[in-house]
N, C-alpha and C positions, 0 to 999 in steps of 0.2 A: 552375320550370315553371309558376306560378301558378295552379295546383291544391287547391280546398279538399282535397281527399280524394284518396289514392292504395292500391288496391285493393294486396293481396300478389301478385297475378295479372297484376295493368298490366305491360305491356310497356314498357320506360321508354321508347322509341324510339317504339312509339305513340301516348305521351302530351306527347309532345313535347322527348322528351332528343336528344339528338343530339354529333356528337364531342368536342366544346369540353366541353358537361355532362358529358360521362365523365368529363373528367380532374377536376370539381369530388368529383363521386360516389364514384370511386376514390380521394381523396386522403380523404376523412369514412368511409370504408368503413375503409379501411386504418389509418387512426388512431384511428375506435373501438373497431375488433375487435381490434389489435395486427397484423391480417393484411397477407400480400404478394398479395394481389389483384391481378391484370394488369390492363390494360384490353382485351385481347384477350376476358377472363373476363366484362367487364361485353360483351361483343356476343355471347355463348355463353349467359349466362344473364340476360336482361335484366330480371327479373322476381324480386322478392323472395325470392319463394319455389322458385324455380327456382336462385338466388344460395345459397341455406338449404340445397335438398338436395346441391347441388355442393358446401359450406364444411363441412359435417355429417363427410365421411369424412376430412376436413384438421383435424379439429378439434386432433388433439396436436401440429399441427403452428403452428398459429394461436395460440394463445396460450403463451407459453414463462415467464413468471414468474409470473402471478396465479394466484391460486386454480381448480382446474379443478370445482368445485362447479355443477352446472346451466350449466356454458360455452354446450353450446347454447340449451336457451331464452335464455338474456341476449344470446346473438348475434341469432336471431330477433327478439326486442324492438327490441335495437339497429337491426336493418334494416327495421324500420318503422318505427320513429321516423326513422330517415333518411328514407324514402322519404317521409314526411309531411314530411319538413323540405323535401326537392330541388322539391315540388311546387309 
């Protein structure tokens, strides 16, 4: 996106993602978190933190081998650090 900074709140579609980016995003989404994130899910919740509270009630379902110790903060980190990376 060429973004110094990308807010938990950015719209990724406002900021300039678009359908091509999804599947970059969904594929760095799904292979940090272990998660089966659609991309139907990336146009539902375009927005980090809108991603976080949609992933929050999947969470026994998201990660199935690692340790579930603080899953969700480490998912939130994870999704900013992405979003910092996509920009």
């Amino acid at each position: 996106l060429g973004l110094e900074r990308v807010g938990i709140h950015d719209n990724f579609f406002d900021i300039g993602g678009n359908s091509v980016l999804v599947l970059s995003l969904l594929n760095i989404i799904n292979a940090k978190l272990n998660a089966k994130v659609q991309v139907t899910d990336i146009f539902q919740y375009p927005s980090v933190s809108k991603m976080t509270k949609y992933l929050a009630p999947h969470e026994t379902n998201l990660i199935e081998e690692k340790p579930r110790v603080n899953n969700l903060a480490r998912r939130r980190k994870t999704l900013s650090k992405t979003s910092r990376m996509e920009a």
